[in-house]
C-alpha positions as CSV (number, residue, x, y, z in Angstrom):
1,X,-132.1,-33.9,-30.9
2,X,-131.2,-37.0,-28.9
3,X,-134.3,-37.5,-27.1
4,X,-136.2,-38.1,-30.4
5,X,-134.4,-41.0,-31.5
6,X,-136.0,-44.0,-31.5
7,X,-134.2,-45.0,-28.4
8,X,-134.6,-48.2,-26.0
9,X,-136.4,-49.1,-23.0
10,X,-132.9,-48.5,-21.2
11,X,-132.6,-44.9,-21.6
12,X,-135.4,-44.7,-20.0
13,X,-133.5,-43.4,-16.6
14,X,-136.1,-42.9,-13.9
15,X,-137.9,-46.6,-14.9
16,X,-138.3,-48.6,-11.1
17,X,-138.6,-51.9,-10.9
18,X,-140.5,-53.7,-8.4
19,X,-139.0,-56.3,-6.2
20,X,-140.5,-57.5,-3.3
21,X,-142.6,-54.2,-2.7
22,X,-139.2,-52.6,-2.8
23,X,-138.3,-49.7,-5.3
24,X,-134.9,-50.6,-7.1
25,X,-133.3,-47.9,-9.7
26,X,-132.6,-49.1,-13.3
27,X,-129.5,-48.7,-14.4
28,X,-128.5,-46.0,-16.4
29,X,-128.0,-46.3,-19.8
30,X,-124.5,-45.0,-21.1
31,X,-124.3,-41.4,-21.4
32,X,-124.6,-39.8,-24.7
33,X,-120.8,-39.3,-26.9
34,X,-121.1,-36.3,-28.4
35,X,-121.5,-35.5,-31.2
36,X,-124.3,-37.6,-32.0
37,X,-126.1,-37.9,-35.4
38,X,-129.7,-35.8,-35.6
39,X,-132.6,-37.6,-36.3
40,X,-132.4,-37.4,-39.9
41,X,-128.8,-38.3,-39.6
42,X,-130.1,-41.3,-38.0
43,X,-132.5,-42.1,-40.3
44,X,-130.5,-41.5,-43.3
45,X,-127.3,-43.9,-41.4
46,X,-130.5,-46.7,-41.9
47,X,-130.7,-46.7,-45.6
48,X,-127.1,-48.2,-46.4
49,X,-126.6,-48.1,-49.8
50,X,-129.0,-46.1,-52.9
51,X,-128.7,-44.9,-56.4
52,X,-127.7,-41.9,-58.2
53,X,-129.4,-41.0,-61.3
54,X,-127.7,-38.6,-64.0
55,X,-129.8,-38.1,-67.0
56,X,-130.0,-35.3,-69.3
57,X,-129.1,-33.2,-72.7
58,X,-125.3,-34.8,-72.0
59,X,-126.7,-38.5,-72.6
60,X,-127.9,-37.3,-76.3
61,X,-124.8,-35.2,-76.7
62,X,-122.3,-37.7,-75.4
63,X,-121.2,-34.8,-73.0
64,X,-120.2,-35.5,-68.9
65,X,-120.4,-31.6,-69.0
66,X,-122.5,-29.5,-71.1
67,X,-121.4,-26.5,-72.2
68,X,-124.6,-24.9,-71.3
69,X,-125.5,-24.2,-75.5
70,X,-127.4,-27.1,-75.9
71,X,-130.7,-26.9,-77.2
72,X,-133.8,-28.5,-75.5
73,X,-134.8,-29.7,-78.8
74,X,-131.9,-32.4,-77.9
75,X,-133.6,-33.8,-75.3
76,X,-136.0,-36.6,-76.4
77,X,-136.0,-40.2,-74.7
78,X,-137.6,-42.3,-77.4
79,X,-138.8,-44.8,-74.8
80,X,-138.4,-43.3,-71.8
81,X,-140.1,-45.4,-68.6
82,X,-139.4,-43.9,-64.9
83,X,-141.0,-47.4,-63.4
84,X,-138.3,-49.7,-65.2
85,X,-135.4,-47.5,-63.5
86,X,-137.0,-47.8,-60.5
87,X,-137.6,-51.3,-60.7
88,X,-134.1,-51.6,-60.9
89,X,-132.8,-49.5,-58.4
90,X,-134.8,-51.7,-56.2
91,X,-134.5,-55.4,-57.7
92,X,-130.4,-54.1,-57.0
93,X,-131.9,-54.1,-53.1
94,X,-130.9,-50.1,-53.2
95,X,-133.3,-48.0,-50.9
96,X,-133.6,-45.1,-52.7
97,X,-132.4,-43.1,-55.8
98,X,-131.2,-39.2,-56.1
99,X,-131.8,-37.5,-59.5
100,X,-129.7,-34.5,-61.3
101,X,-132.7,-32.3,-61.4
102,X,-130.3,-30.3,-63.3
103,X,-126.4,-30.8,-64.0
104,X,-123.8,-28.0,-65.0
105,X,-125.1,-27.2,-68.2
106,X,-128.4,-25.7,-66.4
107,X,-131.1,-27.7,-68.7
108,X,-134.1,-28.4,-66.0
109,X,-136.1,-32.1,-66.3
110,X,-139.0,-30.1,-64.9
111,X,-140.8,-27.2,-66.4
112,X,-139.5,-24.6,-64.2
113,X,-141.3,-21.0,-64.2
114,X,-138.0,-19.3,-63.9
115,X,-135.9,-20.2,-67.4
116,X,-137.1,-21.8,-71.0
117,X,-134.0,-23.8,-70.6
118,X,-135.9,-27.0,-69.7
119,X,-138.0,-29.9,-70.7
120,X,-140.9,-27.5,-71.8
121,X,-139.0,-26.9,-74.6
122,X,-137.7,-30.2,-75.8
123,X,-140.3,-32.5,-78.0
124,X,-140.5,-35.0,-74.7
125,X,-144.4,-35.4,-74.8
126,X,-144.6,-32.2,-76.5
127,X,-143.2,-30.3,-74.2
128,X,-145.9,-31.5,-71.6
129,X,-143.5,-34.0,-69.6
130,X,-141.9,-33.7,-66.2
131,X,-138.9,-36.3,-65.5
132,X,-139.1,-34.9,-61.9
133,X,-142.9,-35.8,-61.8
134,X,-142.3,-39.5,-63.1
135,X,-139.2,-40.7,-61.2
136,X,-140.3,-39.6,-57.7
137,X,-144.2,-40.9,-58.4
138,X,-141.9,-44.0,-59.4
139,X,-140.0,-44.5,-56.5
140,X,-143.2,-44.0,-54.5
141,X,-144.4,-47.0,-56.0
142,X,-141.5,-49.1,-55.6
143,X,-141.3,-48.4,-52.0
144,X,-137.8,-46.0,-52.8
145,X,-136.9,-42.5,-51.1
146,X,-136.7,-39.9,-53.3
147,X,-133.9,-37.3,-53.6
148,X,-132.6,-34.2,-55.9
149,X,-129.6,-33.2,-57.4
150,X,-129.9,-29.7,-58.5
151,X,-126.0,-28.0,-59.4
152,X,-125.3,-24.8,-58.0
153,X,-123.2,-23.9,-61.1
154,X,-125.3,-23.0,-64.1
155,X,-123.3,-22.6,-67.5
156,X,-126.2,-21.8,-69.4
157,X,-127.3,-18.2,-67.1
158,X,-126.8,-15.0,-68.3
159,X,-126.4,-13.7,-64.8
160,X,-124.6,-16.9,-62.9
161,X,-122.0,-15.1,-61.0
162,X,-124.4,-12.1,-59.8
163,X,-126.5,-11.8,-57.0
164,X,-129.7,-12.2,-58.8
165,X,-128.5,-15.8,-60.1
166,X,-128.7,-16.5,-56.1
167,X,-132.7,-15.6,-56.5
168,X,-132.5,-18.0,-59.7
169,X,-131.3,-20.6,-57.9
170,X,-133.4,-20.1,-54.8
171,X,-136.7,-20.5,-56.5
172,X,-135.7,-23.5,-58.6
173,X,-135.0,-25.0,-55.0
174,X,-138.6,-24.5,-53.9
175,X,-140.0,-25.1,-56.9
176,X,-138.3,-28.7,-56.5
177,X,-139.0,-29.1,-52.7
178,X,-142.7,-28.3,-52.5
179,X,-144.2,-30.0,-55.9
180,X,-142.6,-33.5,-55.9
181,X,-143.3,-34.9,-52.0
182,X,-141.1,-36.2,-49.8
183,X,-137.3,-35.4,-50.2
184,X,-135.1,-37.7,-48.1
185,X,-131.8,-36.0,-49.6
186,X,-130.6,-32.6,-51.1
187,X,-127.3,-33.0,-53.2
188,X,-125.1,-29.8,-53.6
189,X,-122.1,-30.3,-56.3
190,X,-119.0,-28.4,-55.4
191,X,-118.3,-27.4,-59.2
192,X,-118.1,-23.6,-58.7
193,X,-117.7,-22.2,-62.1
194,X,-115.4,-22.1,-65.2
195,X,-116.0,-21.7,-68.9
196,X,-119.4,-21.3,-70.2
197,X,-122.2,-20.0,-72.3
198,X,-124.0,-18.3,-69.9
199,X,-126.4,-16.6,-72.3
200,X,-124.5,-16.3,-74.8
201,X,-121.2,-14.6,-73.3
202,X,-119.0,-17.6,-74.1
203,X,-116.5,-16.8,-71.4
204,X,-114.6,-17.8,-68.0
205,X,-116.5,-17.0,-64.5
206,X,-115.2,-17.4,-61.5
207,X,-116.5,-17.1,-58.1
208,X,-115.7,-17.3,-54.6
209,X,-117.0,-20.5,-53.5
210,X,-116.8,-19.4,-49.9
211,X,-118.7,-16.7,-49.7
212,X,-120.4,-15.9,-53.5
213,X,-123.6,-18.5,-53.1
214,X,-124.8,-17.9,-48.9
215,X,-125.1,-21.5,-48.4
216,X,-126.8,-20.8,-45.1
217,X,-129.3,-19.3,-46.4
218,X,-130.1,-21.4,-48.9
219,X,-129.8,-24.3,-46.3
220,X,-132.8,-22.9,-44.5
221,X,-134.9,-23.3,-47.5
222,X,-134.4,-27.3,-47.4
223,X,-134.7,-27.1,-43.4
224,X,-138.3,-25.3,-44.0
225,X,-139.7,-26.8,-46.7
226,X,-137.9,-30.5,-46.3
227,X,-137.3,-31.1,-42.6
228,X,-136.6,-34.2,-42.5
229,X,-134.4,-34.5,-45.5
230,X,-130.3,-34.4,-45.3
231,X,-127.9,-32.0,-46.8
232,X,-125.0,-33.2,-48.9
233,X,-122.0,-31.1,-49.7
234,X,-118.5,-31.3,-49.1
235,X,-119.3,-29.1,-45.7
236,X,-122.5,-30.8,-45.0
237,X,-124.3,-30.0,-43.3
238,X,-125.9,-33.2,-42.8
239,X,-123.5,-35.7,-44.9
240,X,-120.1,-34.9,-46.0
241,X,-118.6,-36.3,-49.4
242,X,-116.1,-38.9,-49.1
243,X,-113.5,-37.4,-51.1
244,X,-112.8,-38.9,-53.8
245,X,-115.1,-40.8,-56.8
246,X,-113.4,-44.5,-56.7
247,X,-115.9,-45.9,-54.3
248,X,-113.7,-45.6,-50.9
249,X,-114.1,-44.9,-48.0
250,X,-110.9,-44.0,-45.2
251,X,-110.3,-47.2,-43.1
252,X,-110.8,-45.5,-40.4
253,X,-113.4,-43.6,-41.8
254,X,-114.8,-41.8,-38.8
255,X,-118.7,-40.4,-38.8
256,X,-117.1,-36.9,-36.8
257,X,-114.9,-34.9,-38.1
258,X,-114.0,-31.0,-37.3
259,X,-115.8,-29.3,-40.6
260,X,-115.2,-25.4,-39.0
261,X,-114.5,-23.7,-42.7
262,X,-115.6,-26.3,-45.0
263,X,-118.1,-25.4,-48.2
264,X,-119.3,-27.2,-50.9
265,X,-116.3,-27.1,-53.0
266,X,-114.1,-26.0,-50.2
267,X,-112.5,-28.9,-48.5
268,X,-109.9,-31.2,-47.9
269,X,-110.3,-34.4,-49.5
270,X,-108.2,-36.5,-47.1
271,X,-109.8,-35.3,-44.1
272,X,-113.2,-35.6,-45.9
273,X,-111.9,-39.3,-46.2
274,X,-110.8,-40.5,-43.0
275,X,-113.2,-37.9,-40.6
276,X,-111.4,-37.3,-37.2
277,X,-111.6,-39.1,-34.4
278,X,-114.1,-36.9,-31.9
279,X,-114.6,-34.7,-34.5
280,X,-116.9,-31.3,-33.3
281,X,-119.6,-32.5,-36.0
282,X,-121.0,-35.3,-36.8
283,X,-121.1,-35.0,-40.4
284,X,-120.4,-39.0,-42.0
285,X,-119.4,-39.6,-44.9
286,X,-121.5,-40.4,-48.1
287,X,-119.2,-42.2,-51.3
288,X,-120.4,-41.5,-54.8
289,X,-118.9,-43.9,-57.3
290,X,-120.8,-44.7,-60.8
291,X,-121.1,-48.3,-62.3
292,X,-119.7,-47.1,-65.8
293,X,-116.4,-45.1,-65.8
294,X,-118.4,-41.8,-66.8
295,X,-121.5,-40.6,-65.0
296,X,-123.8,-39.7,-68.2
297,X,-124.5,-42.5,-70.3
298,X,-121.7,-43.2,-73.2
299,X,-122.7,-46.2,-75.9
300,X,-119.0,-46.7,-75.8
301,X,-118.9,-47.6,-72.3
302,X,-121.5,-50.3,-73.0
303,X,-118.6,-53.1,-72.2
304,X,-116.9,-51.2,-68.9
305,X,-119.9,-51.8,-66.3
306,X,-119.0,-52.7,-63.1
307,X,-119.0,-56.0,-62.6
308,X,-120.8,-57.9,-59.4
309,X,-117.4,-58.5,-58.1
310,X,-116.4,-54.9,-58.7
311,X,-119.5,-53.3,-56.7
312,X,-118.9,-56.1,-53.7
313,X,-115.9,-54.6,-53.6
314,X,-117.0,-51.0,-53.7
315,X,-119.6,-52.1,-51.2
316,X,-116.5,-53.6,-48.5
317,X,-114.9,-50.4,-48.5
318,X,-118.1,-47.8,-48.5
319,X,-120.9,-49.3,-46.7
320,X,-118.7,-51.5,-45.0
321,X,-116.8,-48.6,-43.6
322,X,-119.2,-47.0,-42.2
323,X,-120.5,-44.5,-44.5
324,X,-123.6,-44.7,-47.3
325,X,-123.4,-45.6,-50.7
326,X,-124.7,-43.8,-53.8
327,X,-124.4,-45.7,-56.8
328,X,-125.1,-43.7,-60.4
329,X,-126.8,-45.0,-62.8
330,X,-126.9,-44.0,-66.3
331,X,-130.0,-44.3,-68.3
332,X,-129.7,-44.4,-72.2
333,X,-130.9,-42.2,-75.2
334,X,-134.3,-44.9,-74.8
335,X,-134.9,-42.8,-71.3
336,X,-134.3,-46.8,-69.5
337,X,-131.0,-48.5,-67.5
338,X,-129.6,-50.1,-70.4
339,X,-129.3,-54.1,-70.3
340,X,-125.6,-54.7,-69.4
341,X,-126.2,-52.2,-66.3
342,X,-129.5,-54.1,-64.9
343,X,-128.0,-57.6,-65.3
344,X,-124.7,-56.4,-63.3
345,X,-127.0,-55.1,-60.6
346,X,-128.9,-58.4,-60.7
347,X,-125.9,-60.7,-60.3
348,X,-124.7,-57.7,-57.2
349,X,-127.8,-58.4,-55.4
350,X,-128.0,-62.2,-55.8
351,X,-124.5,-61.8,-54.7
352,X,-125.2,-60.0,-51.5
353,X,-128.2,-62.0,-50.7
354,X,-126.4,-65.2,-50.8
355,X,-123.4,-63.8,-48.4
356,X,-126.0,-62.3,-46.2
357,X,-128.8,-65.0,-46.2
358,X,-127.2,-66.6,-43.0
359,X,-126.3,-64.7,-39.8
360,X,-123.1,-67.6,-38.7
361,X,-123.5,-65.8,-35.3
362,X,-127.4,-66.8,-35.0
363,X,-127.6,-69.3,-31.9
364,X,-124.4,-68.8,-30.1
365,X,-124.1,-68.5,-26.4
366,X,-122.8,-65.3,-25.6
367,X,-120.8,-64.6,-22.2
368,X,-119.0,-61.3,-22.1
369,X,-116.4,-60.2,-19.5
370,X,-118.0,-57.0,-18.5
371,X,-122.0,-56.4,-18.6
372,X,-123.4,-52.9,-17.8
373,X,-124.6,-52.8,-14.1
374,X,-125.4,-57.0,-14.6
375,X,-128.2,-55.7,-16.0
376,X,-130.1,-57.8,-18.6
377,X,-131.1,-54.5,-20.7
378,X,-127.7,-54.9,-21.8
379,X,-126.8,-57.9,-22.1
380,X,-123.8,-59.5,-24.6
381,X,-126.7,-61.7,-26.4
382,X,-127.9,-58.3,-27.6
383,X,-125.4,-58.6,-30.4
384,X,-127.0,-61.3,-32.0
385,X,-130.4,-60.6,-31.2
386,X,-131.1,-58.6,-33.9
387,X,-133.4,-56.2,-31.9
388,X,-133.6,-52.8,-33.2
389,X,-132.7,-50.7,-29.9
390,X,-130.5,-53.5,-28.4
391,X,-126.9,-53.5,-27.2
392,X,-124.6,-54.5,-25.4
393,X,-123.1,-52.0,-23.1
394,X,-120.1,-52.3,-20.4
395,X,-120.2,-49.7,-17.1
396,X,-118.6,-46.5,-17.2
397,X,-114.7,-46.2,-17.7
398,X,-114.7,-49.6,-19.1
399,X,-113.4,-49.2,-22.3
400,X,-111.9,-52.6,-23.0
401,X,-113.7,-56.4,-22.7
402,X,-114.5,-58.8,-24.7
403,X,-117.2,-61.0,-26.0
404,X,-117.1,-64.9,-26.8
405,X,-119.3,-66.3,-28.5
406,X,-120.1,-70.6,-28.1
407,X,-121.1,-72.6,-31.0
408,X,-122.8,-76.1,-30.9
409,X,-121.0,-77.1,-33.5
410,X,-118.2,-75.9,-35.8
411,X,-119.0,-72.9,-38.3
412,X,-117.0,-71.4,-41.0
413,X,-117.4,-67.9,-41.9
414,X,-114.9,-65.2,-44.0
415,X,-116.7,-61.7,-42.8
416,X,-117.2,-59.9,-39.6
417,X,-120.2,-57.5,-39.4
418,X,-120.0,-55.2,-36.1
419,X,-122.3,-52.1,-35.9
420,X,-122.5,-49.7,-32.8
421,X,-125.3,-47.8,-31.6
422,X,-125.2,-45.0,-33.2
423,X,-127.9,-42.5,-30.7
424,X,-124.7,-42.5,-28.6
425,X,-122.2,-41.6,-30.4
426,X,-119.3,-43.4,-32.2
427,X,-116.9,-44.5,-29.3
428,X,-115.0,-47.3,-30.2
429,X,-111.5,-47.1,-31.5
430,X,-109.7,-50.4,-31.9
431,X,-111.2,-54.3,-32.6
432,X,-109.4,-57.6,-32.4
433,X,-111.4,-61.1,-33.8
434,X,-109.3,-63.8,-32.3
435,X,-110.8,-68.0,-33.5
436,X,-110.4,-71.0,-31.2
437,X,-108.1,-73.7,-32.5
438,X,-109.1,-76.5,-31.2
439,X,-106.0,-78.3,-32.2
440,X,-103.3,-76.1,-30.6
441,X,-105.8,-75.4,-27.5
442,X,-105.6,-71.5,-27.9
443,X,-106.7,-68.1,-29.5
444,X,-105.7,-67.3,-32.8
445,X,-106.2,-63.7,-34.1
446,X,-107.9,-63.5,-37.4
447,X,-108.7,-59.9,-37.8
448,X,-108.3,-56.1,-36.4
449,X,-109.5,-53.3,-37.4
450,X,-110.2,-49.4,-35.6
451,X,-113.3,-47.6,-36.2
452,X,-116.8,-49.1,-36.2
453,X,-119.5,-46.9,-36.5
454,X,-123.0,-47.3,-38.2
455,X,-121.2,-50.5,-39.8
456,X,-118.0,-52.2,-40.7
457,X,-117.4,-55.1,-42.5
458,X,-114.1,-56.7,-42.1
459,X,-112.9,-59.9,-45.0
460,X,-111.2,-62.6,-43.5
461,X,-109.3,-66.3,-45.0
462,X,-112.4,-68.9,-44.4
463,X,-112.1,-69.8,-40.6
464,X,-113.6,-72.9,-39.1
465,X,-114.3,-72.9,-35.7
466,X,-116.2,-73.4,-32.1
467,X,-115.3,-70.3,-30.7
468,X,-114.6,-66.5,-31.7
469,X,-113.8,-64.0,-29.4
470,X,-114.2,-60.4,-30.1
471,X,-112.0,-58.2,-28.0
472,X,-112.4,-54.1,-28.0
473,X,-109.2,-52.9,-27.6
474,X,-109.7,-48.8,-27.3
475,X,-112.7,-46.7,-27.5
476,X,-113.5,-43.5,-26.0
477,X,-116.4,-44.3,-23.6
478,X,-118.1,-47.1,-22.0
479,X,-119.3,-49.6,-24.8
480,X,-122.7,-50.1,-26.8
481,X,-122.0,-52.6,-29.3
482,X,-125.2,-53.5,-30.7
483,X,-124.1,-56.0,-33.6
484,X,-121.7,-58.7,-33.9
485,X,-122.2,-60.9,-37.4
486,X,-120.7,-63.9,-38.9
487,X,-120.8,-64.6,-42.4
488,X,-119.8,-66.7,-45.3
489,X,-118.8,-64.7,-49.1
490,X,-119.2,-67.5,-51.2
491,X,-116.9,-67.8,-54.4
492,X,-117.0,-64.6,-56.7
């Protein structure tokens, strides 16, 4: 899949440059990593951080987990508006927002063909309404991806545990993936059973989460119908979770990681965590975290949101390790984010734009102690030219240099932001930030730190200075470096 990313001018290998009316050779660009991510692995890396939406009969019965006995009639948003959660997701600058479909207890917020336990039954516009319908025709008009959330494990089926729930579940899928547009993400739980009603049984089923629902197969529906859309489970097989629900990633938190056996539900959380260094797959890591302590909406959490601090923080150690962050959001029994929520997301935002507002870096003159063939194609100014397909890259078996970057005039900063290029692969292993003292007349290291990735962000005191150096200290190949950052948090 490499050849479709949206690569730069220096891949292009067999490019000749006139000189004189002689033929010279371009450089080759750095050969690829692998593994590398797929072009919806790519894509997906781009979007940084979104939202997570959990809304259903558990916000009117003050349930995380239904039991799977609740009637439709419970559902009933008194003011329910898909555009003002929207709105929000995007006034918190989040790029798009996954919705729970359907949770655990297996009521549907479309009017599926295949069950009577859904929305068509509840008094929400009669019976007529379709939550599905208005939060993705939402998110289309706020410029947001759309994703589903639809639970494997169904406490409310008569037959979940049999083959025929597999058909059940299969349909539901297309039902979801060819009537509501463009997907950009599939979410598979791992729950895998447990006490339920399941038509009226009241009992305990288990399954065999390895083998019982076929994943593959049920992975080729979202590959035919939704191409371009990514897989999330515990196993992937697109994005793997992170391993826990506390909004952390591993430091390192590596994009590959060697998945052979993993499952939704079948996994091991520290590994999920960390990823491997040169894993077989490149599976990275995706962290769910939700800005109230529960995931459904609770009035009694109404004074535990998250506060902007809080989710910076959650932000440093997710999307600043490397991986993507989905951040849930609980509408109330109106059908809206409730107002403590929205104005924490406001004061996040504002938060981020002010640290990010000003690239420190911006303007610096850039020497580096090893350039790719001399080549200007990759040149150390790439790292602050902000140039989608730039880099800087060092020749083969050069796996250690360094970077310094000149300023004018002295600049304080307290953050590092260093991404690689991802098309070929994550290859570097080990990062030094050393600032110039002017005083003392030498180097003084500020920061370290191992894996880089799509993007790290490493905190530091407030340094003031004329000079940084970056040195790469270990990486597995020749570098491509294709951001180097400088920024200043101002006080939380």
């Amino acid at each position: 899949m490499l050849n479709r990313l949206p690569l730069p001018r220096a891949l292009l290998v067999g490019l000749l440059l006139g000189c004189g009316g002689l033929a010279v050779a371009a450089v080759p660009p750095p050969a690829p990593l692998a593994p590398v991510p797929s072009e919806r692995q790519w894509a997906w890396h781009q979007l940084g951080a979104y939202a997570f939406v959990h809304f259903t009969v558990n916000t009117f019965t003050d349930k995380e987990w239904g039991y799977g006995d609740e009637s439709p009639a419970v559902f009933n948003p008194t003011a329910f508006d898909a555009d003002q959660i929207a709105r929000t997701v995007k006034e918190a600058g989040l790029t798009g927002l996954v919705l729970t479909a359907k949770h655990h207890d297996g009521f549907c917020l479309w009017p599926s063909r295949y069950t009577d336990h859904s929305i068509a039954h509840s008094p929400y516009q009669g019976g007529h309404g379709d939550i599905v319908r208005e939060i993705a025709d939402a998110c289309r008009r706020h410029g947001l991806k759309f994703g589903l959330y639809l639970s494997p494990w169904d406490r409310n089926r008569a037959d979940y545990g049999q083959p025929s729930y597999l058909a059940y579940y299969r349909n539901q899928l297309r039902e979801l993936l060819t009537n509501y547009g463009p997907v950009f993400e599939v979410w598979f739980d791992g729950a895998n059973g447990g006490d339920g009603y399941y038509g009226g049984a009241r009992e305990v089923r288990q399954i065999d989460n390895t083998t019982y629902y076929d994943w593959p197969a049920t992975w080729k529906i979202v590959r035919e119908l939704q191409p371009q859309a990514v897989m999330f489970s515990d196993g992937g097989p697109d994005v793997r979770w992170v391993g826990n629900e506390r909004g952390v990633a591993g430091d390192p938190c590596w994009a590959t990681i060697n998945a052979a056996g993993f499952m939704p539900g079948h996994a091991d959380g520290q590994q999920l965590n960390r990823g491997d260094r040169r894993g077989a797959q490149w599976l990275p890591a995706e962290v769910d975290v939700s800005i109230r302590p529960g995931w459904f909406y609770h009035a009694a959490e109404d004074a535990k949101v998250k506060s902007p601090a809080e989710l910076f923080a959650i932000y440093l150690t997710s999307v600043g390790r490397g991986a993507n962050l989905i951040l849930n959001l609980a509408p109330d029994r109106r059908g809206i984010i409730p107002e403590p929520d929205v104005a924490a997301l406001r004061a996040w935002r504002a938060y981020r734009d002010a640290t990010f507002s000003r690239d420190l870096a911006a303007g610096a003159r850039v020497q580096a102690s090893n350039t790719r063939g001399h080549d200007a194609r990759y040149a150390a100014a790439n790292v602050i030219a902000g140039q989608p397909g730039a880099y800087w890259a060092t020749d083969d078996g050069v796996t250690s240099a360094e970077l310094v970057l000149e300023f004018a005039a002295p600049r304080t900063f307290n953050l590092i932001l260093l991404r690689e290029y991802l098309p070929l692969g994550q290859r570097i292993a080990g990062v030094a930030l050393d600032a110039w003292d002017a005083t003392a007349g030498r180097w003084v290291e500020c920061a370290t730190t191992t894996s880089i990735g799509a993007q790290r962000l490493v905190p530091t005191a407030d340094i003031t200075t004329t000079k940084v150096r970056l040195r790469i200290t270990a990486a597995d190949a020749c570098l491509a470096l294709s951001t180097l950052g400088l920024f200043l948090r101002p006080p939380a």
